[in-house]
N, C-alpha and C positions, 0 to 999 in steps of 0.2 A: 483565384487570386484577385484582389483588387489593388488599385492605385499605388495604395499606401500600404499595403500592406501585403507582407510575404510569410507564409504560410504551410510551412513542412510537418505533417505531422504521421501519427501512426497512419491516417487513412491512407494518406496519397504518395507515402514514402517509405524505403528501408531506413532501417539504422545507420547503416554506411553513406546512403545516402542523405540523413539527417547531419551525422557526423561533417562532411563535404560543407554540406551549407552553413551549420553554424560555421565555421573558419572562414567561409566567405562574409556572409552577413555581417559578423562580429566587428570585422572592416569598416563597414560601412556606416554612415550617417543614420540616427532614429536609437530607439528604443529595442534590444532584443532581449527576449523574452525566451530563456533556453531550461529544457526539463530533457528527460529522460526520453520522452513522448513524441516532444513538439520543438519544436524551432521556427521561430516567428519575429520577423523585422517590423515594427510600424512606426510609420513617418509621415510626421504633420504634412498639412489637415490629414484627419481619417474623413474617410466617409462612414455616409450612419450606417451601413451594413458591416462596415469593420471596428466601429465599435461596437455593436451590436456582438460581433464575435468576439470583442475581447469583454465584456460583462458576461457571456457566455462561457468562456473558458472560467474564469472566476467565480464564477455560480459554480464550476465541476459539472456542468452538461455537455461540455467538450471534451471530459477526461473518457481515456479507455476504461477506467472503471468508475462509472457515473456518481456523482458527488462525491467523489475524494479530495481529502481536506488539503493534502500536501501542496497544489495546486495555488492555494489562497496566497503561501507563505512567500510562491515563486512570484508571483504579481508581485507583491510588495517587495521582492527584493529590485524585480524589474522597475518598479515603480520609483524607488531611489535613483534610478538612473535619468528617470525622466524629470527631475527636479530642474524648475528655472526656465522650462520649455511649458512651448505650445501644448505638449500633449503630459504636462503634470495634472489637469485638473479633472483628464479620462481616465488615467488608470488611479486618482486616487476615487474616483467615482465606481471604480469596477470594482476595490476592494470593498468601498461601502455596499453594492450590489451582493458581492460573493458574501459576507457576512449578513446582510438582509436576508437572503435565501435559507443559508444554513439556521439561523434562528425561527424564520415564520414554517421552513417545512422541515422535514423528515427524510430529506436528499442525503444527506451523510451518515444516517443513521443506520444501525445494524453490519454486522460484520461481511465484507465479501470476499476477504481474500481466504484461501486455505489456513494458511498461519494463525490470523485472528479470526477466523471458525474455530478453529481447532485449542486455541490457550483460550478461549470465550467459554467454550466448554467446559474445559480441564477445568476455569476457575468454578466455573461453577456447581463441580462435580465436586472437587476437593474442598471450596469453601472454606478457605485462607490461605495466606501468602508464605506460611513460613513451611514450605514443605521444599523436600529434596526433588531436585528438577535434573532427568538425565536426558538429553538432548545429542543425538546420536547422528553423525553428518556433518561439512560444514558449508555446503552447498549455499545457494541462495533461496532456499527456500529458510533452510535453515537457521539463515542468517536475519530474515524475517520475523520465524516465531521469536529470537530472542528479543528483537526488539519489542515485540508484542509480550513476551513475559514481562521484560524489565519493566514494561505502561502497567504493565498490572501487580507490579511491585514482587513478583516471584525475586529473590536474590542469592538461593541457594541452587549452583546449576553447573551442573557436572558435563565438560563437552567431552565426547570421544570420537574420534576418527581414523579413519586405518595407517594414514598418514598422520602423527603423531605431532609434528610441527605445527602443523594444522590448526589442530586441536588447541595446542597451546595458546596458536595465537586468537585464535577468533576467543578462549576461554580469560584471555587476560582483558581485552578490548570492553569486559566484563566485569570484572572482577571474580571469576568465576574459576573454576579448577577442571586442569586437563585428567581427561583418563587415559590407560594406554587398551587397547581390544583385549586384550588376555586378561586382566582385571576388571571388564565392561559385568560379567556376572556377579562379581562379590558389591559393587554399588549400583547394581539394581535390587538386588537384596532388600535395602531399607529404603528404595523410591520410592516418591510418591507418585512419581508424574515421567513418563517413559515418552519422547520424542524422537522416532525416526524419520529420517528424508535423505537415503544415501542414493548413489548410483551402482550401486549393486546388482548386479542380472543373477543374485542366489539370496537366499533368506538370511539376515543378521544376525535377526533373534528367534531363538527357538525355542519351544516348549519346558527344556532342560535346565536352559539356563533362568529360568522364573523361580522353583522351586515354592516350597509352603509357603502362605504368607498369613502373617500377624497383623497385616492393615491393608487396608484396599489401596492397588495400583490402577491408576489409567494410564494407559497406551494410545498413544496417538500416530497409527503407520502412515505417515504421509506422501511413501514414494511409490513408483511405477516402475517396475514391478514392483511387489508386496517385497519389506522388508522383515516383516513380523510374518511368523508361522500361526495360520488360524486357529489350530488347535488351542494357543493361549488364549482366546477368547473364553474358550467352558472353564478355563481355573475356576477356585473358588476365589473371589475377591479382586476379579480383575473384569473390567471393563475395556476393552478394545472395538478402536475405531477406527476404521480408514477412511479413504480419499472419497469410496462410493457414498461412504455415511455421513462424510459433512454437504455434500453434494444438498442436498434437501433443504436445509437451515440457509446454508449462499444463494438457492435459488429462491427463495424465500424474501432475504434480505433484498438479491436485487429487485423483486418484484414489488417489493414496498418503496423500493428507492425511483423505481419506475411510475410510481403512481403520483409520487411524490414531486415527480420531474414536472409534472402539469402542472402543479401551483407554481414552481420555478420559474416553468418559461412564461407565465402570466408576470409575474414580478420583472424580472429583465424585458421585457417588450415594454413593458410600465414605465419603466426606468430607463428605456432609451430616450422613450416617447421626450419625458420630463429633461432629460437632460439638451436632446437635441434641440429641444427649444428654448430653456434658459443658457443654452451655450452663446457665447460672440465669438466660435470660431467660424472663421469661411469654411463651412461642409461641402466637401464635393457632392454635387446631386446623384450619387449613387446607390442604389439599396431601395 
């Protein structure tokens, strides 16, 4: 931690512990900066090593999953706070940084989470948007792919969950239609696009319930243990994939987003350099 700044994040904290500090911090005097992640007070002057880390978090080189975008949107919300203040013209500099980055490199590019592996796929298997979507679970993973369907325009999307309330409500949040599990086989029937992610310790779907098919299905088993029974794989006209098989494609993507991180952190050292020294604030000499 420095001076100016305080500094809770995945590395060096729990969640409960995260939780704790924002309701203290939130109190206090300065700019905080709160995500899901990270919980971070800074208070004029920074010194150059803490803003150095906050152009770094804004780049997505401090995110638990490296260049993710959602990151930029929290700067700027934080950044609203800091209007009228000594530290309005760093964090509108870190957004300009986080955008610099994501344009000149390839840090946010490519899918890494399971969810947008997984509908990145489907879209690209099924090649268009207007196909029947059964999305089985309403977990938080779940709750993921649909927002990664709805980014890719999917709007036909069937939720079912064993808990039936459930269903309804994550399917309304939606626009989309609840199912109840005893009618989960007669609308996969005409899916196109099959999504499990339950907590099930037994198999959801099985072999039986697929039955002939007149157009090609993808299956996407997302959970641990297996929700989908392997045998559906040899159907004719079914493509099934689980968690091992997008494993490949994420490792992939991170390691282009890791390569990609070395032109990043040349650009933010660049742009500290520039700013620390067209700044007039008193810099603590630290860093």
């Amino acid at each position: 931690m420095n001076s100016r700044l305080i500094s809770f994040n995945y590395q060096n904290s729990t969640v409960a512990e995260r939780e704790t500090a924002r309701d203290f911090l939130s109190k206090q005097a300065g700019v905080l900066l709160a995500t899901c992640n990270r919980v971070e007070l800074y208070q004029a002057p920074l010194s150059r090593s803490s803003i150095r880390h906050l152009f770094r978090v804004a780049a997505g080189l401090e995110s638990q999953v490296l260049g993710e975008t959602e990151i930029l949107g929290q700067v700027r919300a934080a950044a609203a706070k800091a209007r009228g203040t000594l530290l309005e013209p760093i964090f509108k500099k870190a957004i300009a940084v986080g955008v610099r980055v994501r344009k000149e490199t390839g840090i946010s590019r490519g899918n890494v989470s399971v969810a947008s592996v997984a509908v990145a796929i489907a879209a690209r298997l099924l090649k268009g948007q207007d196909k029947k979507v059964v999305l089985i679970g309403c977990g938080k993973v779940s709750q993921a792919v649909l927002k990664n369907l709805i980014k890719r325009g999917f709007s036909c999307v069937f939720v079912a969950n064993k808990t039936f309330a459930k269903a309804l409500e994550l399917a309304k949040n939606i626009g989309g239609l609840a199912v109840r599990f005893d009618c989960l086989a007669k609308e996969i029937r005409n899916a196109d696009l099959v999504i499990s992610s339950t907590a099930a310790p037994h198999l959801v779907l099985k072999k039986r319930r697929i039955g002939k098919r007149a157009k090609p299905l993808v299956i996407m088993d997302l959970a641990v243990p297996r929700d989908v029974e392997p045998e559906i794989g040899c159907l004719p006209r079914v493509s099934l994939f689980n968690i091992d098989d997008l494993k490949e494609e994420i490792g992939l993507n991170l390691l282009r987003r890791r390569i990609e991180a070395i032109q990043a952190e040349k650009i933010v050292e660049e742009e500290v350099g520039k700013f620390c020294q067209q700044s007039k604030l008193a810099l603590v000499p630290v860093g």
